[in-house]
C-alpha positions in Angstrom: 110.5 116.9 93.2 111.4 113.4 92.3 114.6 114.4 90.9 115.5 116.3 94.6 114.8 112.8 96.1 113.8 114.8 99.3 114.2 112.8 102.8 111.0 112.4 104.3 110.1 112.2 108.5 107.6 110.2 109.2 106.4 110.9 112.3 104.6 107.7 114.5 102.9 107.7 117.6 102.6 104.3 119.4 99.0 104.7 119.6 97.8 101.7 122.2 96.7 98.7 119.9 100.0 96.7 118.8 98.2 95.3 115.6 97.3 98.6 114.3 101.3 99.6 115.4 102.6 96.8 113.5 100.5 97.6 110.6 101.1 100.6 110.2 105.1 99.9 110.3 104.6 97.3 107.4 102.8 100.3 105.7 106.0 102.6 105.9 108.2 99.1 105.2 106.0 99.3 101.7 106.4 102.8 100.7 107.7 103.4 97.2 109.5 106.2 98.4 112.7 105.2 99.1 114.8 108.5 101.2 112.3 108.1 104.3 113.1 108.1 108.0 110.7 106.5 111.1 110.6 108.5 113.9 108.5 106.3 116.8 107.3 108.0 119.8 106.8 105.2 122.2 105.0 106.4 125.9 103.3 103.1 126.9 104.7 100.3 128.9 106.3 97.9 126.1 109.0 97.4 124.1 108.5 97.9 120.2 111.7 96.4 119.3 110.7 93.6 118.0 108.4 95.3 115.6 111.1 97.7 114.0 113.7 95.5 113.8 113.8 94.8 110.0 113.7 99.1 109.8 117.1 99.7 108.0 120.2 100.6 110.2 120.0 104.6 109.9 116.6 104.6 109.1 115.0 104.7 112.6 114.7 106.8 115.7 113.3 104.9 118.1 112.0 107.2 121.1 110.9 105.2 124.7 109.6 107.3 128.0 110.2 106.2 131.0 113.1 104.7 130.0 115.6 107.0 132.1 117.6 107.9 128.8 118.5 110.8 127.5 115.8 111.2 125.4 113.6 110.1 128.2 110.5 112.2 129.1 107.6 112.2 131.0 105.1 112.5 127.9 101.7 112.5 129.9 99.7 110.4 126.6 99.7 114.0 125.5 99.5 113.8 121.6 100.9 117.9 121.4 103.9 116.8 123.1 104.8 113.4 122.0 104.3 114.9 118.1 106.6 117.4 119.2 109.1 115.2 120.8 109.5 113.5 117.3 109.6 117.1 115.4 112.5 117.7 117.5 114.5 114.6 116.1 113.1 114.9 112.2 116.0 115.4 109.8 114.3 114.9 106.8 113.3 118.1 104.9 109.4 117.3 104.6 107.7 115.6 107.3 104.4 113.4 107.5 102.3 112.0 109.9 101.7 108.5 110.3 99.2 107.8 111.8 99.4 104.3 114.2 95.4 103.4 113.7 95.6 104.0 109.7 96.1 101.9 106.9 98.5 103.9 104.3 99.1 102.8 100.6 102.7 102.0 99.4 102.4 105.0 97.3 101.5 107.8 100.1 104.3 109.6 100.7 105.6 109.4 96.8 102.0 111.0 96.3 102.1 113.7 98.4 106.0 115.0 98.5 104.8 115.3 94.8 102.2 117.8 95.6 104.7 120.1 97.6 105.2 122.9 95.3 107.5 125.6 95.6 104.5 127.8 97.0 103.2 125.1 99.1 104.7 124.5 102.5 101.9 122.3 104.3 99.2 119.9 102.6 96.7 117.3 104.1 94.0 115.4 102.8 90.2 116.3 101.8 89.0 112.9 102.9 90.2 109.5 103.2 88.7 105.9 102.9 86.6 104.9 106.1 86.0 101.7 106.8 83.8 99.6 109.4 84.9 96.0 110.8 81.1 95.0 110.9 79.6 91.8 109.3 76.9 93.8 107.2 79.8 96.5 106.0 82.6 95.0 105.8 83.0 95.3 102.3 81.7 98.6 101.9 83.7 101.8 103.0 82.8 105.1 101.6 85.0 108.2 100.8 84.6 110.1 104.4 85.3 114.0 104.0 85.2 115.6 107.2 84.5 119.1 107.1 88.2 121.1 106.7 90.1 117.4 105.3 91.6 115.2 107.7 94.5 116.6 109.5 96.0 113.5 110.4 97.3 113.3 107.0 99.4 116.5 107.4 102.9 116.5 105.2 105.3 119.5 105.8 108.2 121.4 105.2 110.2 121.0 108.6 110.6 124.5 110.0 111.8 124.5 114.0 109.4 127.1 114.2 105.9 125.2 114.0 105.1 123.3 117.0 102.1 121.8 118.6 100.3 124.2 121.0 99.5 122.3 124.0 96.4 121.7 125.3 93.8 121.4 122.3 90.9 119.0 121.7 92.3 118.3 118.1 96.2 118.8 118.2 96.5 118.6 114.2 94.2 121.3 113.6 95.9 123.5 116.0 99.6 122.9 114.4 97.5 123.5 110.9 96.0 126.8 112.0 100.0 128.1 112.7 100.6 128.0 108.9 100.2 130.9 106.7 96.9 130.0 104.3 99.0 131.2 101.5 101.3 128.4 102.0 98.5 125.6 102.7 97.0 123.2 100.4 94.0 120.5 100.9 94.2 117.7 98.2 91.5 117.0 96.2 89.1 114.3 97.7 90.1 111.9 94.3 93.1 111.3 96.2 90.8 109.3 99.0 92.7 105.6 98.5 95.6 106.8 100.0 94.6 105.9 103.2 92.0 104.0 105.0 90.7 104.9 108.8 89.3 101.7 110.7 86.5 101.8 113.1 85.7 98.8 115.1 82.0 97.5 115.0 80.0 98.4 118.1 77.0 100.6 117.8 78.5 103.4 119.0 80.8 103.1 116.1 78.1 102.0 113.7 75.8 105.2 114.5 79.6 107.4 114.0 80.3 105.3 110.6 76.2 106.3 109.0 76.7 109.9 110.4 80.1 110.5 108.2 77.5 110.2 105.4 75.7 113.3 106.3 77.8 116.1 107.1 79.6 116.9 104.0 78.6 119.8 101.4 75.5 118.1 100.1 75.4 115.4 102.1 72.8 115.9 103.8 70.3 116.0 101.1 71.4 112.9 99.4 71.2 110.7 103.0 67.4 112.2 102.9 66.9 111.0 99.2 68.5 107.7 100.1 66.0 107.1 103.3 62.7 109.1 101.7 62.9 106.5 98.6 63.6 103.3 100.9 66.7 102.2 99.6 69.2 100.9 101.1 71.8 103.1 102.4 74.9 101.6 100.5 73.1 103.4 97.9 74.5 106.3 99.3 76.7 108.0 96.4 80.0 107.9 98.8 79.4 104.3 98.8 80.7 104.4 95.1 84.2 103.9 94.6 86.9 104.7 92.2 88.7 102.0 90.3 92.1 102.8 92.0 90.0 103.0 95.7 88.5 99.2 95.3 91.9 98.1 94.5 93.5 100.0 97.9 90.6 99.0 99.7 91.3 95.3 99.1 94.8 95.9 99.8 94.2 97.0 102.9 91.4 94.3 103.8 93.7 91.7 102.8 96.8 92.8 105.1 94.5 93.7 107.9 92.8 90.6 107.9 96.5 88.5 107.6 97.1 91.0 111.0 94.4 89.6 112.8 92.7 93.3 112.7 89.8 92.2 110.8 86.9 90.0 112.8 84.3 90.2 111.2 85.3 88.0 108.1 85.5 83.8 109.0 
């Protein structure tokens, strides 16, 4: 695959926090793989020029509703249709899903176009780093697995075929259920550093962070191992991270915290 040098989508979402936006354009800015196209689906009241405008001429497809263009649209904040919006203008010949609210390491898309085998036409994730902005946490994510991977990490082949059905709860599971299972493949959980989900630090999050811990094959019975014996819970097996994961983790930490999207830290 590296000697095809395919050309790569990625597909962006404005999402509605211009930190995490502007991170996550640095992120792509970063990426090792070098024949890659940003596709940004804007459908909030704002001009992200400013942000994308060190994206190389011929590199970007800027996309603005309510804008009375051509391209212009009445996209509704629904996620089906703004994903498909931005499938309609991909050109590359995989395409992955860039999530605004993630972190992603420089070497994500290199990592995964790799994995696209002849037989394999669709991959995502098994889990991914999550991480808490909380003063006690902080410092300690865990590898999350949520049951079936994380969708939002979804690379590709670009068929005009596959489209978002509209109206589901989880719009990247639905587009993942069109794909023959044949031609799908979940990455191995090892593969967890290449990209860390952000929760902010309110209870409700807190309560949503401690419950990730629980709800994977096994899970379960080590959280009760952990609480029965009194320890503390950054015990937790999940808590224990991979050489290559501490040194993506304080990646990210670091260029969150330069973006103002860590508080938590003086």
């Amino acid at each position: 695959m590296e000697q095809k040098r395919a050309l790569v989508s990625c597909l962006l979402p404005s999402g509605t926090n211009a930190g995490q936006l502007a991170r996550a354009i640095l992120c792509y800015q970063q990426q090792t793989w070098k024949d890659k196209e940003l596709i940004v689906i804007d459908d909030k009241p704002w001009d992200l020029a400013p942000l994308l405008e060190d994206i190389p001429n011929g590199e970007l497809q800027y996309i603005r509703s309510g804008t009375g263009s051509s391209d212009d649209t009445d996209l509704g904040g629904d996620l089906a249709r703004i994903k498909n919006l931005g499938l309609e203008k991909a050109t590359g010949e995989f395409v992955i899903h860039w999530d605004a609210s993630d972190w992603h390491h420089p070497e994500r898309i290199r990592h995964q176009v790799a994995g696209m085998e002849s037989d394999v036409r669709i991959s995502w994730m098994a889990g991914t780093l999550l991480h808490i902005d909380h003063p006690e946490l902080v410092h300690h994510p865990y590898v999350d697995t949520p049951k079936g991977g994380y969708s939002g990490s979804l690379i590709h082949v670009n068929d005009p075929a596959k489209r978002y059905p509209p109206g589901q709860r989880d719009p990247d599971r639905a587009f993942l259920s069109l794909w023959d299972t044949n031609e799908a493949r979940k990455m191995d959980a090892s593969d967890a550093w290449l990209i860390v989900r952000s929760l902010q630090g309110d209870s409700r999050n807190r309560r949503r962070f401690y419950a990730g811990l629980r709800k994977g094959a096994g899970d379960f019975t080590r959280w009760m191992w952990v609480k029965l014996r009194g320890r503390d819970r950054l015990s937790h097996p999940r808590f224990r991270l991979s050489a290559q994961a501490q040194i993506s983790f304080r990646r990210y930490l670091q260029e969150s915290r330069k973006m103002g999207l860590i508080t938590s830290i003086a």
